[in-house]
Structures are given as C-alpha cells and as structure tokens.
N, C-alpha and C positions, 0 to 999 in steps of 0.2 A: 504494500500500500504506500502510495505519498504522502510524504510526513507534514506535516503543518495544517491541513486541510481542517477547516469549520466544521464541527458539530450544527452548532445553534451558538445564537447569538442574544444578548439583549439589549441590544445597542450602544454597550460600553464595555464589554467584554465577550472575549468567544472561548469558545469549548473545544478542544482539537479532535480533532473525529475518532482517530486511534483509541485515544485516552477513554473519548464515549464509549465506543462501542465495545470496549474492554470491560471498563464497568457494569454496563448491562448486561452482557454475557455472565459477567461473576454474579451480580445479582439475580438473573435467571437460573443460574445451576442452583444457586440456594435455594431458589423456592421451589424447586421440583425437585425433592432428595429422594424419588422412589423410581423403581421399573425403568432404569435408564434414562429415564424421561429429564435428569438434571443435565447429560450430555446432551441431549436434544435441545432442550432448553438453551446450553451455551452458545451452541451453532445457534439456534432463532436471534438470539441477543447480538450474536457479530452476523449478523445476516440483517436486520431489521432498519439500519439506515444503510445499505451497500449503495443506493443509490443516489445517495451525499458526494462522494467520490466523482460525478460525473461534474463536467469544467461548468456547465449549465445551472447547476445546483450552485457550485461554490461561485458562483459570479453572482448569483441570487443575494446569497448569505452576503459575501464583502459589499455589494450595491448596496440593500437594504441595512448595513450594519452602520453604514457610513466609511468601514475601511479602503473601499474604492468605488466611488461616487461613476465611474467611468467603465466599470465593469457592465458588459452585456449579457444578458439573460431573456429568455422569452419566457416572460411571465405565462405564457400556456401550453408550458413544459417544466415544471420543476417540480412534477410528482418525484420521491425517490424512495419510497418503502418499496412499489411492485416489483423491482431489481433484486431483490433476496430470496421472494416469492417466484420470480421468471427461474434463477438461478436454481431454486428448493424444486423445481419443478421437471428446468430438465436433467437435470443430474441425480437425483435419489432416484435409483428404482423402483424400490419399494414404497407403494403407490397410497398403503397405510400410513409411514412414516414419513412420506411426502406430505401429508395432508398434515399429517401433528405438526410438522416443522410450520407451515404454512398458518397453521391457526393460530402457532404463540406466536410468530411474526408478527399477525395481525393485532391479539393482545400486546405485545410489547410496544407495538409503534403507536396505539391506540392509549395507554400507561403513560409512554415515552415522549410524548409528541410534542412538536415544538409549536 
C-alpha cells in the first residue's frame, strides 16, 4: 500500500489510511472471538475502506480537507467501500464465506463511516 494516504479527515487533521485500517481490523478480530469468524472479521476490517487508496478518493479527502484546494475529484465517483466487496467477491471461492466477508464489510463501513 502507499504510505501517507487519508483515512478521513475533519478539517484540521487527517487519519493515515494504513494506520485506519489497521485499527479496524484489530478491532474487528476482537469482536468476533468465535468459529474463525475473528480472522474473517480482520480481512473485512482491512478490506472495508480499500477503496480510499484510489487517486479519486484521496483528491476528494485533500480538496474537501483544505490540504489541497487544487486537487480534482468527480464528486460522482468517490464511493470507496464496494472495492473490498468487488475484491471479497472475486477472489474467495467459497461463496459462504464470500458472503460473511461481505456482510461485516458492510457492518464495519456502516460503524466506521466517515
């Protein structure tokens, strides 16, 4: 991953996305301590903002933070949760465990949300 890259922002400080998504993941394995479900859980957590990382997103974050006023973005593109969901999707094969990944995705970004 690229290192420096915006989590979320609140207009006077920002959150490094690494850092985020590290946290969530740690936070996610603990609240699912049963049936492997807390390994699940860690991938959902570093999976639930993957599509922060896109140049479109972090030009969003630095525009509307004020750290770059100059930065362009299409405001009618900067979804970035379905990127961990597209990802949980084509890669798991197992089509059970595609779906649990996918549903605490949806809980964490839903938790998580900026």
């Amino acid at each position: 991953f690229p290192s420096h890259d915006i989590a979320h922002t609140d207009g006077t400080r920002t959150h490094d996305l690494l850092d985020h998504l590290t946290a969530v993941a740690n936070n996610t394995f603990l609240k699912l301590p049963f049936n492997n479900l807390d390994t699940i859980g860690e991938q959902s957590g570093f999976l639930h903002d993957l599509g922060k990382y896109r140049t479109n997103f972090q030009n969003y974050l630095k525009n509307v933070s004020g750290i770059d006023n100059t930065a362009i973005y299409d405001i009618n593109n900067k979804t970035h949760a379905s990127a961990g969901m597209f990802l949980t999707r084509d890669t798991v094969s197992d089509p059970v465990i595609s779906s649990i990944i996918q549903c605490i995705i949806i809980m964490v970004v839903n938790f998580y949300s900026i």
